[in-house]
Steps between C-alpha positions, in 0.01 A plus 500: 500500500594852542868437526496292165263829364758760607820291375334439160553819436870490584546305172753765399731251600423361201866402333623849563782605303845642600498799671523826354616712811508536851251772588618782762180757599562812644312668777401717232351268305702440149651185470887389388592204307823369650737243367577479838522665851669506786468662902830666587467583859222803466475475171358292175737481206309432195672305186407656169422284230662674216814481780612725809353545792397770750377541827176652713403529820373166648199719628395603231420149382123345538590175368641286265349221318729228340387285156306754333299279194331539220161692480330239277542194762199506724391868553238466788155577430428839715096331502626189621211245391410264718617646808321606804351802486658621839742390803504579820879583612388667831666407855285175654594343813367156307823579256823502674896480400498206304885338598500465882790761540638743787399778336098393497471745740650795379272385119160488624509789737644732197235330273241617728616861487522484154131293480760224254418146454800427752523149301587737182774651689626205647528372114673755389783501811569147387538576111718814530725383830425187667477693799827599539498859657815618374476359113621733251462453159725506218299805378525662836140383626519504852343302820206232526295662249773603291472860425676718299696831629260697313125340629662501861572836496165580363303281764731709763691169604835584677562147608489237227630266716257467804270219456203759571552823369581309121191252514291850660677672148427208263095493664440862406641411160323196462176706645568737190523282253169338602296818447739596253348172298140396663662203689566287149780314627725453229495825451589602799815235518610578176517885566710363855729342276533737178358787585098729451589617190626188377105348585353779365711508162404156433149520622647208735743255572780630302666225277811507701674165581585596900180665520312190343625311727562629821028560446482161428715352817322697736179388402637152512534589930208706541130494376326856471133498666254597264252801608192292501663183727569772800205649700460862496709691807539847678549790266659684790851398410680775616749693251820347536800737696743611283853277557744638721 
């Protein structure tokens, strides 16, 4: 029941049209259609859609979001009816990795410093690399949780490539995104996958194909708890250590 209540409002599937642009956000904040893009050793060359081309630093790149769609198909409802009124996304030992990898380890003692459901992370390891350590991304993304130049460098990660120091990275981001958006899960994937201020222009899910999607196939893996199903624990969490 609460899977089928969060994907119902993923309905921006809905017969989506043809893309309009490839989406490339700043660290800044302000957002680039592309016609297309490409990563050039350090850097991202962007294809103009009028023609040309130039080129940034890959650093200075949050994101980029393919299959941008049209506004009208499926805008989410920032009330979400029907819903639960609240989740509980905190570390549990009751909710482990979900996949039975060799990095279960390394997940739920990083969700614990980060107080994460470590089933959430586990989720999102498996939709952005398949656990593969040293993934990179057309768009540059970078280790197990696939992030970008620009959100490693601002989560102080050195070493995208060691199993622990990117899932300890992609907790504390995961951990910000939670308080960042009250624990509402699809929030909190979508801004993974497209970005805060995309889920806070839209007053949701933002009616992107790849976004749309890569909400919906997580929650196909992993059920959120709601608040009231989990008995109250320890407020004593202690505040997370920054990353080295």
């Amino acid at each position: 029941m609460i899977r089928g209540a969060l994907t119902a409002i993923l309905l921006a599937a809905c017969a989506a049209p043809a893309a309009l642009a490839e989406l490339v956000v700043f660290d800044d904040g302000h957002t680039v259609k592309a016609a297309s893009y490409r990563v050039v050793e350090d850097e991202l060359e962007i294809g103009l859609q009028g023609g040309g081309s130039y080129r940034v630093d890959l650093g200075r790149i949050e994101r980029i979001v393919d299959d941008e769609v049209a506004e009208t198909c499926g805008q989410s409802d920032p009330a979400l009816p029907g819903l639960p009124l609240a989740y509980d996304l905190s570390y549990r030992a009751d909710r482990g990795p979900l996949f039975n990898t060799p990095y279960d380890r390394v997940i739920a003692a990083e969700a614990k410093r980060y107080d994460v459901d470590a089933s959430l992370i586990s989720a999102v390891i498996r939709a952005e690399s398949n656990y593969e350590p040293r993934a990179v991304s057309r768009k540059g993304a970078r280790g197990l949780m696939q992030l970008m130049p620009a959100t490693a460098r601002r989560l102080s990660l050195s070493r995208p490539f060691d199993p622990a120091a990117n899932v300890r990275a992609g907790a504390r981001y995961l951990k910000e995104l939670l308080d960042r958006f009250d624990s509402r899960p699809e929030f909190v994937l979508a801004a993974y996958n497209a970005g805060e201020n995309a889920v806070e222009t839209y007053g949701g899910v933002p009616p992107y194909r790849e976004t749309v999607g890569y909400v919906k196939r997580i929650l196909s893996w992993w059920t959120p708890a709601p608040a009231s199903a989990v008995s109250p624990h320890p407020s004593s969490v202690r505040a997370a250590p920054s990353a080295p």
